[in-house]
N, CA, C and O atoms as a GROMACS GRO file, in nm:
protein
  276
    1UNK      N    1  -0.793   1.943  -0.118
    1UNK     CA    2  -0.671   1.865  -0.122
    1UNK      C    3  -0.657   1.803  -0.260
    1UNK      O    4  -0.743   1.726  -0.302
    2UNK      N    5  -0.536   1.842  -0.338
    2UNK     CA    6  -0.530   1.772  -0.453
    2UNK      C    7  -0.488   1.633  -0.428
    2UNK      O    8  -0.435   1.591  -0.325
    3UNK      N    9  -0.526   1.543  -0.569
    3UNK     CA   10  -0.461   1.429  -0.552
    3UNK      C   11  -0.301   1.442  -0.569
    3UNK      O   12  -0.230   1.529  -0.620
    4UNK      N   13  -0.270   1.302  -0.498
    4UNK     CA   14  -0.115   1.307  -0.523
    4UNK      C   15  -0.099   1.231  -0.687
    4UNK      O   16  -0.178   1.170  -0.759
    5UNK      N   17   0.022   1.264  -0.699
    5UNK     CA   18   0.135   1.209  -0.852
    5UNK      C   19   0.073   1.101  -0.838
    5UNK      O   20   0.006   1.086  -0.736
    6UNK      N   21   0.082   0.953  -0.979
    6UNK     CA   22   0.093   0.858  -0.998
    6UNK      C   23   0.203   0.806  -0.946
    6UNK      O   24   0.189   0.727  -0.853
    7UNK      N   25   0.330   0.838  -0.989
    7UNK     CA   26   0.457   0.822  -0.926
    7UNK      C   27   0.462   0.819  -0.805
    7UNK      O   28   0.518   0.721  -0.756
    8UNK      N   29   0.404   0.926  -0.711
    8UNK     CA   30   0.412   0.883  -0.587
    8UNK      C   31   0.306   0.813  -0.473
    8UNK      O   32   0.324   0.774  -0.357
    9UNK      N   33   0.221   0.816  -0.540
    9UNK     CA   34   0.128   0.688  -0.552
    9UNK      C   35   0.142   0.560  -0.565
    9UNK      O   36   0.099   0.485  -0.479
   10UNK      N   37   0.213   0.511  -0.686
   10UNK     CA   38   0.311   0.357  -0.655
   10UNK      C   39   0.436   0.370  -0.528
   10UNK      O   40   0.446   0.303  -0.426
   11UNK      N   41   0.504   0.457  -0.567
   11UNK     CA   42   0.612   0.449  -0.451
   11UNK      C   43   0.555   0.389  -0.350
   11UNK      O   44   0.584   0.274  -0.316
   12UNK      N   45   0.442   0.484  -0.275
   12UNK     CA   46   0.394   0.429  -0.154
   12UNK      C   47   0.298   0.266  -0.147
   12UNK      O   48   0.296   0.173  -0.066
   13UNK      N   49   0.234   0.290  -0.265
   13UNK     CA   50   0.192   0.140  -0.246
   13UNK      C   51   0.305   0.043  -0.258
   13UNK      O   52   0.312  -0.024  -0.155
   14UNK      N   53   0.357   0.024  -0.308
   14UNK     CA   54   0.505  -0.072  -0.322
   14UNK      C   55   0.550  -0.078  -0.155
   14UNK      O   56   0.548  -0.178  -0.084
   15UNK      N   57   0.581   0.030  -0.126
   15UNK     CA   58   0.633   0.053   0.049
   15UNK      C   59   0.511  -0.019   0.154
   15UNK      O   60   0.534  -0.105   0.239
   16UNK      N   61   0.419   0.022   0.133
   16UNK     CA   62   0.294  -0.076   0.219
   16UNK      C   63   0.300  -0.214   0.175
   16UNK      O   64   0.311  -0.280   0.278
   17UNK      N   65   0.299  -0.291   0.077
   17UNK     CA   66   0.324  -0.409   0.030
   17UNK      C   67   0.418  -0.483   0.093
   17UNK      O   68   0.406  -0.581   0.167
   18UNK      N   69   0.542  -0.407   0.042
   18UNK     CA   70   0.691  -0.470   0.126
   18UNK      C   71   0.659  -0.488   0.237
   18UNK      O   72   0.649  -0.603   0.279
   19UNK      N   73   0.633  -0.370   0.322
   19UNK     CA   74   0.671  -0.376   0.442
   19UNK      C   75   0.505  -0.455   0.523
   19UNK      O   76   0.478  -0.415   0.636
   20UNK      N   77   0.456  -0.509   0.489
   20UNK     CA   78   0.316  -0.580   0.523
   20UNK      C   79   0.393  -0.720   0.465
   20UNK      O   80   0.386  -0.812   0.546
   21UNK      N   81   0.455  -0.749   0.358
   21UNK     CA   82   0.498  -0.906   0.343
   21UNK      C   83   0.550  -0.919   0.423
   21UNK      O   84   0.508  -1.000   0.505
   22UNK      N   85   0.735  -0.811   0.458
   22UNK     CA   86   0.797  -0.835   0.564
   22UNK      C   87   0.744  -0.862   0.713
   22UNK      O   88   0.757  -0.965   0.779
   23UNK      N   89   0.690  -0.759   0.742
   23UNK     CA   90   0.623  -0.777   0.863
   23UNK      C   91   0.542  -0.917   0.912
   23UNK      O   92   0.571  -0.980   1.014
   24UNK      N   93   0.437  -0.950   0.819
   24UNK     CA   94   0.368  -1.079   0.800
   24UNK      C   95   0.455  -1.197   0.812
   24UNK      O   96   0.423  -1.288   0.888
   25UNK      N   97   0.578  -1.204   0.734
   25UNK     CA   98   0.685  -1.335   0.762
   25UNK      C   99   0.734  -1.329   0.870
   25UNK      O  100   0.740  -1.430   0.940
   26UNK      N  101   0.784  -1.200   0.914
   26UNK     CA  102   0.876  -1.196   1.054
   26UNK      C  103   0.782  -1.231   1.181
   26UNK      O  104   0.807  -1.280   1.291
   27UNK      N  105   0.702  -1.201   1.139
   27UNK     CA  106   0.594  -1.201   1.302
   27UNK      C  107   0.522  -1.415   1.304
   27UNK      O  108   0.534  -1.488   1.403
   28UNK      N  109   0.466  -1.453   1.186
   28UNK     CA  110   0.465  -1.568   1.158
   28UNK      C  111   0.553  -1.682   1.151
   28UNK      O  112   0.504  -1.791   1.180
   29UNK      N  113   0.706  -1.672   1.109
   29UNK     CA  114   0.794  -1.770   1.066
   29UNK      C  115   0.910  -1.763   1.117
   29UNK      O  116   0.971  -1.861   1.158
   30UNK      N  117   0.968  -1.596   1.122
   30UNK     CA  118   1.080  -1.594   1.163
   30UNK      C  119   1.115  -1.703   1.367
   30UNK      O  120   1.176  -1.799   1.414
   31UNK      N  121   1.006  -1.572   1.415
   31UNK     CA  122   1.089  -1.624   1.557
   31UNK      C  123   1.015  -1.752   1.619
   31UNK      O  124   0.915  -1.776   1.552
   32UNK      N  125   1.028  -1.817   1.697
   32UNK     CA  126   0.987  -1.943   1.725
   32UNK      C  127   0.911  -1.944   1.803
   32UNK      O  128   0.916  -2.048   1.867
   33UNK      N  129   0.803  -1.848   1.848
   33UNK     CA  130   0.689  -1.825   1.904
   33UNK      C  131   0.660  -1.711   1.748
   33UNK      O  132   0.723  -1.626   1.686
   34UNK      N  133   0.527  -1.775   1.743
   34UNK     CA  134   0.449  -1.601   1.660
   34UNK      C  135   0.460  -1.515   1.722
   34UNK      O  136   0.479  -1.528   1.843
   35UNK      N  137   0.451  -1.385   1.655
   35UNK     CA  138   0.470  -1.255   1.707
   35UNK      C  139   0.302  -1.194   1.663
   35UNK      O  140   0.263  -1.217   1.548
   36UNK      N  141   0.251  -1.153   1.715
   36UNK     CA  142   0.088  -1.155   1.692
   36UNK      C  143   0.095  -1.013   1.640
   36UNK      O  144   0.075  -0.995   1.520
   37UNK      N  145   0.132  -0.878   1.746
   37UNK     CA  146   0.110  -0.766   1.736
   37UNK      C  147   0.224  -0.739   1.580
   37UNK      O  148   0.203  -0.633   1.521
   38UNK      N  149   0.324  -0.822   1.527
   38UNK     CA  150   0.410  -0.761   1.400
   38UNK      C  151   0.304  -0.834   1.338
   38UNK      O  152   0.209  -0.765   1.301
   39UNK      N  153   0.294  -0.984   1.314
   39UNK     CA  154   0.170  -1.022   1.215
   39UNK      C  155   0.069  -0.934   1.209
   39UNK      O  156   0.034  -0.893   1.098
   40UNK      N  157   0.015  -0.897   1.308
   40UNK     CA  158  -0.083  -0.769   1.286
   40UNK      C  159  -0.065  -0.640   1.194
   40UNK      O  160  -0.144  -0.606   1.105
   41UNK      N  161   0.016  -0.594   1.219
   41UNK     CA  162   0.083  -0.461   1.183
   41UNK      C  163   0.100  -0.521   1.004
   41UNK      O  164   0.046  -0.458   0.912
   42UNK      N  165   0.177  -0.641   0.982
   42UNK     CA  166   0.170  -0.641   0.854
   42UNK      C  167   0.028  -0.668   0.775
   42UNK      O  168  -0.005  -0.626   0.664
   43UNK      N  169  -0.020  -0.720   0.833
   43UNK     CA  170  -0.190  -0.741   0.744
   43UNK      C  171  -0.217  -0.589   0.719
   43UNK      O  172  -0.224  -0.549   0.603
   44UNK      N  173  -0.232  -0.501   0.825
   44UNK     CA  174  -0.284  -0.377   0.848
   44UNK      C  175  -0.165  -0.311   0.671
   44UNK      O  176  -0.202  -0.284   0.557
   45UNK      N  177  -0.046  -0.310   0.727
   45UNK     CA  178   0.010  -0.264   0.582
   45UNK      C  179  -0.033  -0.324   0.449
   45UNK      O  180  -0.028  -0.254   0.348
   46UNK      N  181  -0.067  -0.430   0.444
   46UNK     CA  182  -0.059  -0.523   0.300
   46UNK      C  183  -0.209  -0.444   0.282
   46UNK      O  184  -0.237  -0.385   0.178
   47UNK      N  185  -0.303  -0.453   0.401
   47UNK     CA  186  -0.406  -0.374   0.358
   47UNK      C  187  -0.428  -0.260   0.260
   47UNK      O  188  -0.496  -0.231   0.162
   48UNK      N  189  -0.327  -0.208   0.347
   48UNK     CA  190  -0.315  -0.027   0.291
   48UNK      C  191  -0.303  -0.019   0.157
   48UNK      O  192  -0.358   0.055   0.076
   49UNK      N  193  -0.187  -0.147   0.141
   49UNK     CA  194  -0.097  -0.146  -0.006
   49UNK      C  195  -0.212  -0.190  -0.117
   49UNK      O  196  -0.230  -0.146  -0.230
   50UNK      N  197  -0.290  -0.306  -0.032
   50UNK     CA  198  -0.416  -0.336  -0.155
   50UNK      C  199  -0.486  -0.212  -0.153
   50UNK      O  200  -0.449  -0.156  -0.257
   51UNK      N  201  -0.562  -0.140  -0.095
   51UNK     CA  202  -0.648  -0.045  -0.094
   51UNK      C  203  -0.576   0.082  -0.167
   51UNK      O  204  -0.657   0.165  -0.208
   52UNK      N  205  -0.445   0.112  -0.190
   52UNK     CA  206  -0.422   0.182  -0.228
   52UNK      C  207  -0.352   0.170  -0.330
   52UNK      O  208  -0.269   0.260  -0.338
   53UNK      N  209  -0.348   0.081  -0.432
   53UNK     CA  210  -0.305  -0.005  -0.552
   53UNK      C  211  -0.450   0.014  -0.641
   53UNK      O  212  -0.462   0.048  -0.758
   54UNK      N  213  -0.567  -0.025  -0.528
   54UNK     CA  214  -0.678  -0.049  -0.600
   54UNK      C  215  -0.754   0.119  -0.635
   54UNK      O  216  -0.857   0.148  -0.695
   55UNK      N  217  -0.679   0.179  -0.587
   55UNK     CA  218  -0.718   0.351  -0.617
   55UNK      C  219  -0.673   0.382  -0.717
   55UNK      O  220  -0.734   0.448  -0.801
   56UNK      N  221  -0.545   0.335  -0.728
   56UNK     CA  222  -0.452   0.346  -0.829
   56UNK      C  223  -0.486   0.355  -0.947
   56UNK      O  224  -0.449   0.436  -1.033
   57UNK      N  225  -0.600   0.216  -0.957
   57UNK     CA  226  -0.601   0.153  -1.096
   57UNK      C  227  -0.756   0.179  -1.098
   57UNK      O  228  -0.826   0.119  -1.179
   58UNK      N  229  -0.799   0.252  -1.024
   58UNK     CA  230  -0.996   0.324  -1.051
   58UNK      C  231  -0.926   0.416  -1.052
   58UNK      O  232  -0.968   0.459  -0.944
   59UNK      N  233  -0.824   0.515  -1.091
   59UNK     CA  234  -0.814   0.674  -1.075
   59UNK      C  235  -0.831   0.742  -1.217
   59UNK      O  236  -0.736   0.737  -1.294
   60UNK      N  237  -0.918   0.788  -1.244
   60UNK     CA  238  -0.932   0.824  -1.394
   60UNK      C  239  -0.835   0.934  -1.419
   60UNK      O  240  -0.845   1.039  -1.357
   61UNK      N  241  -0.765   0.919  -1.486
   61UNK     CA  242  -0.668   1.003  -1.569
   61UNK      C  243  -0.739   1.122  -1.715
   61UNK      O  244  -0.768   1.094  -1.831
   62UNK      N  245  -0.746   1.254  -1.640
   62UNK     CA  246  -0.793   1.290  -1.736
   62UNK      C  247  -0.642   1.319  -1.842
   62UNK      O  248  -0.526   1.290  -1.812
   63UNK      N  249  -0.691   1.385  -1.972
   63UNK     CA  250  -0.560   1.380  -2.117
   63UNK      C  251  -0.506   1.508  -2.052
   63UNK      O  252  -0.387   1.509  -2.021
   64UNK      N  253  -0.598   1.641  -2.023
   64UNK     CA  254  -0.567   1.758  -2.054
   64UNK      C  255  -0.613   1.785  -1.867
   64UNK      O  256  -0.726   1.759  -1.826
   65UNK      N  257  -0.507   1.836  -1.780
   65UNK     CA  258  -0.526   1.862  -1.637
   65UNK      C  259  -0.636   2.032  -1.606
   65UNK      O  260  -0.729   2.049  -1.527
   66UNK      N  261  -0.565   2.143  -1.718
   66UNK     CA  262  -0.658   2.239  -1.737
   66UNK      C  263  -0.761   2.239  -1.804
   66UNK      O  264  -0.836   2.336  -1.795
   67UNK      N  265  -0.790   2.142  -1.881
   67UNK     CA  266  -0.916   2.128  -1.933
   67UNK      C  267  -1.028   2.122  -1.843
   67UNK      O  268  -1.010   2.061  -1.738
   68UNK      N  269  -1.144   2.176  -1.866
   68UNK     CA  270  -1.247   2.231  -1.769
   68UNK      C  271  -1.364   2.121  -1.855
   68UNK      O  272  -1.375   2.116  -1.977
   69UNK      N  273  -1.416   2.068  -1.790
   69UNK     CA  274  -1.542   1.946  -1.861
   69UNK      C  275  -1.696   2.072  -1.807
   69UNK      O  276  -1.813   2.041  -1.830
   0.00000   0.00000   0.00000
C-alpha cells in the first residue's frame, strides 16, 4: 500500500479536527443535558486528527521519489 499525497493527508486531518471540535461542543454545550455518545465520537475524531497530523509531520519526504537509496 502506498502512502497517500501530503495534500490529501492535510485535507483529512483538517476534517478529523473540525469535525472532533464540532462534535465535542455539540455533545458538551450545545444541548442542555450532555450528549455523552457525540462527546465521545468527537474525542475519538480530534484523536484521529492528532494522530494523523502527527504522521504528517514524522513523514520523511524523500527529494527524488525514483531514486533508489
Amino acid at each position: 500500500m502506498k502512502n497517500p499525497s501530503p495534500t490529501k493527508l492535510k485535507v483529512i486531518t483538517i476534517m478529523f479536527l473540525v469535525a472532533g471540535a464540532w462534535g465535542l461542543s455539540m455533545g458538551m454545550f450545545f444541548f442542555p443535558n450532555p450528549s455523552f455518545p457525540l462527546a465521545a465520537l468527537g474525542i475519538v475524531n480530534l484523536v484521529l486528527g492528532i494522530f494523523l497530523g502527527f504522521k504528517q509531520l514524522k513523514k520523511e519526504n524523500s527529494p527524488d521519489p525514483k531514486k533508489r537509496r
